[in-house]
C-alpha positions in Angstrom: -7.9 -68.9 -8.5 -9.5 -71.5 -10.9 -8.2 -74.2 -8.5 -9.5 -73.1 -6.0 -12.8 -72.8 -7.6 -13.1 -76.2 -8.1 -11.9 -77.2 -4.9 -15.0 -75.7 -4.0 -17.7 -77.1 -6.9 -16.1 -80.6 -7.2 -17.6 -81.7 -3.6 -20.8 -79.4 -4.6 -21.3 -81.3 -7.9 -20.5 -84.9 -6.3 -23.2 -84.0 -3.5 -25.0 -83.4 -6.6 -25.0 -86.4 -8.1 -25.2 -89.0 -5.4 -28.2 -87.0 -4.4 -29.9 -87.3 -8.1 -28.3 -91.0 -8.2 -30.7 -91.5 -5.6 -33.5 -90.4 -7.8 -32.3 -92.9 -11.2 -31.8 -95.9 -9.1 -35.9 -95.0 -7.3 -37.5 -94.5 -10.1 -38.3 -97.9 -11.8 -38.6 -99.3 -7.7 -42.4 -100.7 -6.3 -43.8 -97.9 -4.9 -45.7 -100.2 -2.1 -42.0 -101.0 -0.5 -41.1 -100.8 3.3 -40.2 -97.6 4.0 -37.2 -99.6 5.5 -36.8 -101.4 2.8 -36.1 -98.0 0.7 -34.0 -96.7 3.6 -32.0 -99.4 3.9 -31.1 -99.4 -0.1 -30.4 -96.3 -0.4 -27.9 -96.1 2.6 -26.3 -99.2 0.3 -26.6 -97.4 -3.0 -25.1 -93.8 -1.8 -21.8 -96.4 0.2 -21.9 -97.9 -3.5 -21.5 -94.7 -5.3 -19.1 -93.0 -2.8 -16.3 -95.5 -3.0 -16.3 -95.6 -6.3 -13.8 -93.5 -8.9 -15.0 -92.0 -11.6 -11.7 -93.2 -13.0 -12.6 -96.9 -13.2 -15.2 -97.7 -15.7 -14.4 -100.8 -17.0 -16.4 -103.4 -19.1 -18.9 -106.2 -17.7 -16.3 -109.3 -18.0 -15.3 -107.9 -21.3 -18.7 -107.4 -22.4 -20.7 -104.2 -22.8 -23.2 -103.4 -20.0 -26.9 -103.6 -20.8 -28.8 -100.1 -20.8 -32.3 -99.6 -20.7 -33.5 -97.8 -23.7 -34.3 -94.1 -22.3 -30.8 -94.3 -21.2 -29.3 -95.3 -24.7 -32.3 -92.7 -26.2 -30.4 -89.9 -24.1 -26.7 -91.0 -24.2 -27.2 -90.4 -28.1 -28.4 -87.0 -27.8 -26.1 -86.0 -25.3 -23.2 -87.4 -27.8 -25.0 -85.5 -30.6 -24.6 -82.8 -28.8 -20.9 -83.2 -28.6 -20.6 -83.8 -31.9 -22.5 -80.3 -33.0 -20.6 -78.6 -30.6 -16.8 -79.6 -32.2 -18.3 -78.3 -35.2 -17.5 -74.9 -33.6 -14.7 -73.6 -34.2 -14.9 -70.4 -33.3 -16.4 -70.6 -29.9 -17.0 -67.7 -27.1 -17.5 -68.3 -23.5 -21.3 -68.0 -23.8 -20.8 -71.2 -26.0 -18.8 -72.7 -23.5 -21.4 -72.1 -20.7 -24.3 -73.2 -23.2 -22.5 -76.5 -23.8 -22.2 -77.1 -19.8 -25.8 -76.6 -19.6 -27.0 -78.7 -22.3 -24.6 -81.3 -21.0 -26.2 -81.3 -17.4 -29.9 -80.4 -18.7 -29.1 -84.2 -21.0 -27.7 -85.8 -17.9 -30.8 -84.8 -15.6 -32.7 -85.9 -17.9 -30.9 -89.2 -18.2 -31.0 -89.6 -14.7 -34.7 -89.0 -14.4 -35.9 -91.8 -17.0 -33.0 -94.7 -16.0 -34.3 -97.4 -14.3 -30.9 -99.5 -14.1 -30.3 -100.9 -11.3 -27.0 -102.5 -9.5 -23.6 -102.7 -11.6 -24.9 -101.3 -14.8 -26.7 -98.3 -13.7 -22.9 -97.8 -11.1 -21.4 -98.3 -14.5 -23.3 -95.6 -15.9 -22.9 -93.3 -12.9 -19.1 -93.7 -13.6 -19.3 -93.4 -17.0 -21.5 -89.3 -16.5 -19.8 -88.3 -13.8 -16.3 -86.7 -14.8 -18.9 -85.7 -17.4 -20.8 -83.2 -14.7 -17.7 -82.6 -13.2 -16.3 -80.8 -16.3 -19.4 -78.7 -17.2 -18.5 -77.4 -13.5 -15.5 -75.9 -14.9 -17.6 -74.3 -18.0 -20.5 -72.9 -15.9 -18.0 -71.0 -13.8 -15.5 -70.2 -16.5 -15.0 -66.4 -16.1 -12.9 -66.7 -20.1 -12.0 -69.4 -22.6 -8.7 -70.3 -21.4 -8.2 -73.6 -21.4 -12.1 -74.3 -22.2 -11.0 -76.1 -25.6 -9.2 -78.8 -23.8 -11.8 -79.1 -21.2 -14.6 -79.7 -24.1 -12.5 -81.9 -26.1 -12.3 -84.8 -23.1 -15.8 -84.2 -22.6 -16.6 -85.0 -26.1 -14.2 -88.2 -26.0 -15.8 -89.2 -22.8 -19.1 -89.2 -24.6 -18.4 -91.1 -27.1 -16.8 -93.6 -25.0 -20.3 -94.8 -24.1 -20.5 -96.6 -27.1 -17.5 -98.5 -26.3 -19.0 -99.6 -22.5 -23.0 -99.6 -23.0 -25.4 -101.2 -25.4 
């Protein structure tokens, strides 16, 4: 049954995100564009985000990428909330569901105040992405089982941000 459940929200919450992708990679553009100017880049940006996986972050030619500061601002606060959260250790599914939500609610967020651009904000995008994924599986957890495990790579993935941003 869970399987099948995310067969059906993994495509839902990819839609998701290329759609509020859109929205990060807009917001820091000149409003006095072409309209087929923006047309044309997002058609490029939404091909750019669908053949990636969310699999392959990797560094900037062994460097860290550059992120802007609201991005950095908000990566720390969704990693604080990680952190607070595995101070739990006695956690019920209303927990569980709460930590999805602050997890998206930080990632909209993010999204909303980025203005990356080109490899570092698709590096970012790879980087939240199993992230959203994953709080699929909490929203719509009906109990805990198998929650813990769930939380604990989302934690690890959020901390990884300090190994691939600055």
């Amino acid at each position: 049954m869970k399987k099948n459940v995310l067969k059906l929200v993994l495509p839902i919450a990819v839609f998701f995100i290329f759609i509020l992708a859109q929205g990060c990679n807009q917001s820091g553009k000149n409003q006095e564009q072409a309209p087929s100017d923006s047309t044309e880049h997002a058609t490029s940006e939404s091909h750019e985000h669908e053949s990636m996986s969310s699999d392959s972050l990797t560094l900037n030619n062994g460097a860290k990428w550059k992120a802007d500061e609201p991005t950095n601002k908000n990566a720390g606060l969704l990693i604080a909330t990680g952190d607070q959260f595995s101070k739990n250790s006695k956690r019920t599914l209303e927990d569980y569901h709460a930590f999805g939500n602050d997890i998206t609610s930080g990632i909209n967020k993010m999204i909303k105040e980025c203005t990356m651009e080109g490899k570092e904000d698709a590096a970012l995008h790879l980087w939240f992405l199993p992230l959203l994924q994953q709080t699929g599986t909490l929203k719509d957890a009906k109990d805990t089982t198998g929650l813990g495990s769930v939380t604990s790579e989302m934690i690890h993935r959020l901390e990884m941000y300090k190994n691939y941003f600055e």
